[in-house]
Structure formats: C-alpha cells, structure tokens
VMD Tcl script that builds the backbone (N, CA, C; Angstrom):
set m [mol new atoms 261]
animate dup $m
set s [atomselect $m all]
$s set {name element resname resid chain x y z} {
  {N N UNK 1 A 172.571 107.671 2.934}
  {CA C UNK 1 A 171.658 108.003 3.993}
  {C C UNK 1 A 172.424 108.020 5.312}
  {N N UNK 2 A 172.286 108.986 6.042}
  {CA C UNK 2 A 172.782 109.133 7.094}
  {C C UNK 2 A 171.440 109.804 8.395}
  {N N UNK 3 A 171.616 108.401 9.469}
  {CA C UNK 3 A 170.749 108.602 10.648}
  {C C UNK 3 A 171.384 108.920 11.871}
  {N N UNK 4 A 171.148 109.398 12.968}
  {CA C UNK 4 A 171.682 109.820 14.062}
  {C C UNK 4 A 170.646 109.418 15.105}
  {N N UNK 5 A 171.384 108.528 16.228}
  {CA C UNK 5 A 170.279 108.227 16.721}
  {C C UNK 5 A 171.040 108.820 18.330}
  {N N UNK 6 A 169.829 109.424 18.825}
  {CA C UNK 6 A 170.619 110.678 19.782}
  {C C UNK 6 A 169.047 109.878 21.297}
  {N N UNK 7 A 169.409 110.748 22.499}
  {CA C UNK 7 A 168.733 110.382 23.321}
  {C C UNK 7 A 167.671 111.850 23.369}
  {N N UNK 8 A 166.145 111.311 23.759}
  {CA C UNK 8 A 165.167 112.389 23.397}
  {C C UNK 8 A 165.401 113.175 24.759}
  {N N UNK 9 A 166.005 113.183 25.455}
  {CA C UNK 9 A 166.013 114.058 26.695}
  {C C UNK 9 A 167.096 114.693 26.379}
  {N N UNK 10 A 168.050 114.277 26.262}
  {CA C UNK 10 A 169.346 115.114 26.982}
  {C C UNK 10 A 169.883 115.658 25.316}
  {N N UNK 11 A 169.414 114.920 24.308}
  {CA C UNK 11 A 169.972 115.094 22.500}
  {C C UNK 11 A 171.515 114.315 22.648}
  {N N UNK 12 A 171.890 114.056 23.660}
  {CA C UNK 12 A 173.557 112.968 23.534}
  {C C UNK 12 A 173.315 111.765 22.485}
  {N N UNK 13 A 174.128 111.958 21.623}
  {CA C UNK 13 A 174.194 111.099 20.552}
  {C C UNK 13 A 174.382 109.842 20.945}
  {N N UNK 14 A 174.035 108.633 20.807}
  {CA C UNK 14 A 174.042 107.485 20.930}
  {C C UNK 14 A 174.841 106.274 20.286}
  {N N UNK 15 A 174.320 106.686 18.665}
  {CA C UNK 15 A 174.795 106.115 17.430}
  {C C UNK 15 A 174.156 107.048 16.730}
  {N N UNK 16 A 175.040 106.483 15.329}
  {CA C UNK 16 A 174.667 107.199 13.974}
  {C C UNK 16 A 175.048 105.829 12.977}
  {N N UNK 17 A 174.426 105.900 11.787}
  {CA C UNK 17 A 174.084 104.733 10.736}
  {C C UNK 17 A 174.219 105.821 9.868}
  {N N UNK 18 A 175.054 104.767 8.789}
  {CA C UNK 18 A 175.518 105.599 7.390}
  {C C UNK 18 A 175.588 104.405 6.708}
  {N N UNK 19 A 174.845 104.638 4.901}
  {CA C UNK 19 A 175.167 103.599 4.612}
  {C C UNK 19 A 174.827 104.250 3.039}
  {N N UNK 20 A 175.799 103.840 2.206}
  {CA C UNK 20 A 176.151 104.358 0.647}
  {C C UNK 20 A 177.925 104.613 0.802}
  {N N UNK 21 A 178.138 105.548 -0.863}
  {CA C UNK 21 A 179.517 105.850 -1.130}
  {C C UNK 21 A 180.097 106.637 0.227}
  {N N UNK 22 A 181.296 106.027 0.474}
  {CA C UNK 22 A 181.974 107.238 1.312}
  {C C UNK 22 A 181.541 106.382 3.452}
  {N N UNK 23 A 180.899 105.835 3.227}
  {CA C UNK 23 A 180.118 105.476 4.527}
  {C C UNK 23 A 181.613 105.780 5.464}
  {N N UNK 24 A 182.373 104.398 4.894}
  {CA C UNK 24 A 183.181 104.074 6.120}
  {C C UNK 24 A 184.246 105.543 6.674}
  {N N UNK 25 A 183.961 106.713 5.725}
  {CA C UNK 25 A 185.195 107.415 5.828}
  {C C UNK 25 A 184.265 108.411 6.748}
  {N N UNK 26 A 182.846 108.299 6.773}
  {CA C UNK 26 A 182.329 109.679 7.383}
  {C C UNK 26 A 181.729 109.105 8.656}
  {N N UNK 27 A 182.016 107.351 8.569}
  {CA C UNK 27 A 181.672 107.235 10.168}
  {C C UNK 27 A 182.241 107.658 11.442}
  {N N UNK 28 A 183.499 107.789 11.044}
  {CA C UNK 28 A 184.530 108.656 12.111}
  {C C UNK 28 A 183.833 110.016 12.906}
  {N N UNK 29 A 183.111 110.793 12.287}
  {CA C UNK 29 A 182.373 111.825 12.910}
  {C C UNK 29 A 181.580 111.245 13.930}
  {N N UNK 30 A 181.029 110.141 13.753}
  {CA C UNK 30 A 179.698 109.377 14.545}
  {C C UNK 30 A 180.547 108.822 15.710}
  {N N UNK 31 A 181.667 108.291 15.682}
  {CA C UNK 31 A 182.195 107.339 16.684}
  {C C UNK 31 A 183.170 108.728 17.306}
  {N N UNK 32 A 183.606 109.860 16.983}
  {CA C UNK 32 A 184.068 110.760 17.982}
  {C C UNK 32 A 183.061 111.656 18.456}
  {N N UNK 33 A 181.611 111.832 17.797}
  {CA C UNK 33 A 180.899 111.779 18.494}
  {C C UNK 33 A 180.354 111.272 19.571}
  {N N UNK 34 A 180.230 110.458 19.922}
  {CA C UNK 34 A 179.855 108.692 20.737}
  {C C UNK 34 A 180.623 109.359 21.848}
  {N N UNK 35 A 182.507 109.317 21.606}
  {CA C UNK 35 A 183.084 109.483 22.374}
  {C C UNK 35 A 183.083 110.462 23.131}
  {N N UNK 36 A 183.398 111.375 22.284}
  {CA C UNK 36 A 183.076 112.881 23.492}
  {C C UNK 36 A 181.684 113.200 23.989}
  {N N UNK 37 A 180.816 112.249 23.802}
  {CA C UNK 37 A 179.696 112.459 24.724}
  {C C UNK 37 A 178.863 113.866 24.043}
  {N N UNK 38 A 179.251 114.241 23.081}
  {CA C UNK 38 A 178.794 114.985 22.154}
  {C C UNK 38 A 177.260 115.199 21.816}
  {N N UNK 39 A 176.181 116.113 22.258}
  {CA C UNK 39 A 174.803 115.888 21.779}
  {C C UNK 39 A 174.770 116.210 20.400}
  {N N UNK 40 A 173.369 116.577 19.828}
  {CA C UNK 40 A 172.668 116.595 18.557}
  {C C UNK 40 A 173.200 118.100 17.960}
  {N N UNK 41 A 173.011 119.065 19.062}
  {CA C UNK 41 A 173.299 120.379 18.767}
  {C C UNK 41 A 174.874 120.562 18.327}
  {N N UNK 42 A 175.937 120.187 18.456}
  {CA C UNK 42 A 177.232 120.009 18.562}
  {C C UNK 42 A 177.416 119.564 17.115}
  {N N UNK 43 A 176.547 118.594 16.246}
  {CA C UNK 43 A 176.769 117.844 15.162}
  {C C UNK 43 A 176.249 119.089 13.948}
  {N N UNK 44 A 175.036 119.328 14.536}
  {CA C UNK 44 A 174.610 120.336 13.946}
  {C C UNK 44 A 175.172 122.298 13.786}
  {N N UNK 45 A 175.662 122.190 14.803}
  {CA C UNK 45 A 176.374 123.525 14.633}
  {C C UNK 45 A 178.273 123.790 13.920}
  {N N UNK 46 A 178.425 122.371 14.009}
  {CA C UNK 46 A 179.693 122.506 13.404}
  {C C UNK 46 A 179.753 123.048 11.668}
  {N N UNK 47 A 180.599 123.294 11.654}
  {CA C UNK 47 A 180.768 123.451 9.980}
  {C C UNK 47 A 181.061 122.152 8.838}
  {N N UNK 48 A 180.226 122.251 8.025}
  {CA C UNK 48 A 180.863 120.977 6.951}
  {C C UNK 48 A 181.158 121.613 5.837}
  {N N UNK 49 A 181.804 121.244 5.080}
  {CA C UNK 49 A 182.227 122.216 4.050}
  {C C UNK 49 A 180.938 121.533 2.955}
  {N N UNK 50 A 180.985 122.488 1.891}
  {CA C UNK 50 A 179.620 122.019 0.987}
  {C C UNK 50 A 180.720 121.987 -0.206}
  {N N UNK 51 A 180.326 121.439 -1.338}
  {CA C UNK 51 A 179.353 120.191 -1.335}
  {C C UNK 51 A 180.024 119.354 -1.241}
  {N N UNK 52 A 180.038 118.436 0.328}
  {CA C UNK 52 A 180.669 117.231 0.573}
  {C C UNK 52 A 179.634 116.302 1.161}
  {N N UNK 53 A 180.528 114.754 1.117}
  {CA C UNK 53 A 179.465 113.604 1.871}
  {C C UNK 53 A 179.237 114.369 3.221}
  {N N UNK 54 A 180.248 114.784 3.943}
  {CA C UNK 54 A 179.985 115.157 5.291}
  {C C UNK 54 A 178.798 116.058 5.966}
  {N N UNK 55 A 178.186 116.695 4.856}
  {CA C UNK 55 A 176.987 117.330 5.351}
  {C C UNK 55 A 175.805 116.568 5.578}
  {N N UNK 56 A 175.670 114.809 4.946}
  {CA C UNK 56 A 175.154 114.378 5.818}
  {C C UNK 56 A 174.658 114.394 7.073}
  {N N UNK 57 A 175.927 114.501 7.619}
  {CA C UNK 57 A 175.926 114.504 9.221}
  {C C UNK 57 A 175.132 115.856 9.544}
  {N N UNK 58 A 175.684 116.688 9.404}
  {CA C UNK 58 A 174.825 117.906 9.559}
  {C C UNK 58 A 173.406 118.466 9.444}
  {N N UNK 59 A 173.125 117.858 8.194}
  {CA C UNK 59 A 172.032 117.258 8.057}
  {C C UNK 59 A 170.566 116.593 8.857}
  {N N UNK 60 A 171.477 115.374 9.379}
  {CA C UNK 60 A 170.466 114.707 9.967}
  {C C UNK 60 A 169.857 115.025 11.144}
  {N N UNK 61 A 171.446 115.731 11.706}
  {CA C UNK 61 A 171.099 116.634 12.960}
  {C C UNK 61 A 170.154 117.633 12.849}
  {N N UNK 62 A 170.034 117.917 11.959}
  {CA C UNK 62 A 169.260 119.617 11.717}
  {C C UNK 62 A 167.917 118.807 11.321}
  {N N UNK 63 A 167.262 117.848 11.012}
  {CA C UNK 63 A 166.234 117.087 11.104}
  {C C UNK 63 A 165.331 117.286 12.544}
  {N N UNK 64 A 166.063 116.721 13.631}
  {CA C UNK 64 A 166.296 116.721 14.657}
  {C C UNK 64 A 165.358 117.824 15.154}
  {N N UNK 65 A 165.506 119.436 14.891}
  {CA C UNK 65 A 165.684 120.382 14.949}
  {C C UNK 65 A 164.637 121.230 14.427}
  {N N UNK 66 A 164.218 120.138 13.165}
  {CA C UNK 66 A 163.510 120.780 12.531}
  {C C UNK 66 A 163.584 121.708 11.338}
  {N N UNK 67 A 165.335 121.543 10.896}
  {CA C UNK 67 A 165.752 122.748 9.814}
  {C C UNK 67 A 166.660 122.494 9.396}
  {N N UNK 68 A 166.268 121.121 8.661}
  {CA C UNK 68 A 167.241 120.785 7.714}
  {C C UNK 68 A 166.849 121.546 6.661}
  {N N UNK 69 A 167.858 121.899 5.785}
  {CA C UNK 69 A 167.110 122.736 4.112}
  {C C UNK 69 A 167.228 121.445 3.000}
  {N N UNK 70 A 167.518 120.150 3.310}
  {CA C UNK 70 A 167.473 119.423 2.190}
  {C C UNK 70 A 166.591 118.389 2.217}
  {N N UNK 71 A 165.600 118.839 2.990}
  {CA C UNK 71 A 164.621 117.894 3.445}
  {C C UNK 71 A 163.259 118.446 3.503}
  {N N UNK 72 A 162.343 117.235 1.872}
  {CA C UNK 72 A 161.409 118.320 1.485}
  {C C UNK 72 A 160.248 118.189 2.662}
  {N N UNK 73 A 159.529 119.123 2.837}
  {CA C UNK 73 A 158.479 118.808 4.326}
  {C C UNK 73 A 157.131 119.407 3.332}
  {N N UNK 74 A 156.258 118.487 2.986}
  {CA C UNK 74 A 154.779 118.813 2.087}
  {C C UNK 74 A 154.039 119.871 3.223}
  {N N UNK 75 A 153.388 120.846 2.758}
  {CA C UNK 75 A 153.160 121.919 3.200}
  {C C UNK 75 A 151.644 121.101 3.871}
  {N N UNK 76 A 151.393 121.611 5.129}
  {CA C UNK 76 A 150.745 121.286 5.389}
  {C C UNK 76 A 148.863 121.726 5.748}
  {N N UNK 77 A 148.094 120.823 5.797}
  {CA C UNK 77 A 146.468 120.680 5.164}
  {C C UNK 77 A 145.984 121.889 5.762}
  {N N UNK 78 A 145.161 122.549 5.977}
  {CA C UNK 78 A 145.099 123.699 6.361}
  {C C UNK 78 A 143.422 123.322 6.799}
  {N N UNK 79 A 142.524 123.209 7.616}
  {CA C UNK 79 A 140.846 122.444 8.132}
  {C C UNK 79 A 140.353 123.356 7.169}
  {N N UNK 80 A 139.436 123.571 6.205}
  {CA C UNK 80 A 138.652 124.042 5.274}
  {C C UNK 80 A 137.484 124.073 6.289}
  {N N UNK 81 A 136.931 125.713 6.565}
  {CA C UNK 81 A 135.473 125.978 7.547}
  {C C UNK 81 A 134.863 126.133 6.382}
  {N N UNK 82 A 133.414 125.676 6.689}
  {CA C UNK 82 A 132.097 126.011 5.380}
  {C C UNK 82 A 131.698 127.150 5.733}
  {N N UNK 83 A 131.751 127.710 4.370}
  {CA C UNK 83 A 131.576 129.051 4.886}
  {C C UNK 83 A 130.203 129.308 4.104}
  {N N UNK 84 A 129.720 128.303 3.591}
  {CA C UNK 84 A 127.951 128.431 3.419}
  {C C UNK 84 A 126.932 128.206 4.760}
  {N N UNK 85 A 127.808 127.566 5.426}
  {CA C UNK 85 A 126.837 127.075 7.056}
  {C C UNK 85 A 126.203 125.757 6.452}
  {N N UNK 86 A 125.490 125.095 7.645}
  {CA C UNK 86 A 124.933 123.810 7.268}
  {C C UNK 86 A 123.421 124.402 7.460}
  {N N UNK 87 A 122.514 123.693 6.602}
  {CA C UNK 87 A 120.979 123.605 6.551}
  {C C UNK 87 A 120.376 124.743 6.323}
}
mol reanalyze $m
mol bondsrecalc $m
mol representation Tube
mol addrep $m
C-alpha cells in the first residue's frame, strides 16, 4: 500500500507511507519528492515502468486526481423518480 500525503491547496507533497515487499527501496521516490518540493501532479505524470512496485507511487497520485485505473470506484446510485405519481 502506498499513500501520499500532499497539501489540499497547493498538491506539494508532504509525505508518502509505503508499507509491504519492496517498501524501503520505493521510499526514495517519496523523500526526493519531499525534497524538490515536488507536488501531486509531478508524481503522477512521471513514467513508471509496468509491471513494477513503483507504480504504486503513480498510482496513489492519480487517486488524488481521480484516475487511477487500479482503483475499483462502485458505480454510483442513480435517485429512482416514481414514475406512477403518489395518490
């Protein structure tokens, strides 16, 4: 699991939390993130190669965003009008 925790105004990344196989090797993205002052969009537009841990990152950003593709979103309720009328 990989989280990104970014600021809601400006999207400048803050921190990021990783935690499973591989963690310590893909935290490096998060902490040169940090450094270069790097926002949400920056994490998200880079390239990760597939299929690697590193698309995590990419990932979470695109959450963010609204468009991650590996992230299922239940379609949502749609108000049912009566279409008999009342009384």
């Amino acid at each position: 699991m990989t989280k990104i925790v970014c600021d809601p105004d400006s999207g400048r990344v803050l921190g990021m939390g990783i935690v499973g196989s591989g963690a310590g090797e893909l935290i490096a993205e998060g902490v040169l993130a940090i450094e270069m002052g790097a926002v949400a969009a920056d994490l998200d537009m880079t390239i990760h190669p597939h299929p690697t841990l590193s698309e995590t990152v990419m990932e979470s950003a695109a959450v963010i965003f609204g468009q991650s593709t590996h992230l299922y979103r239940p379609p949502k309720k749609q108000a049912h009008e009566n279409v008999k009328g009342e009384g």
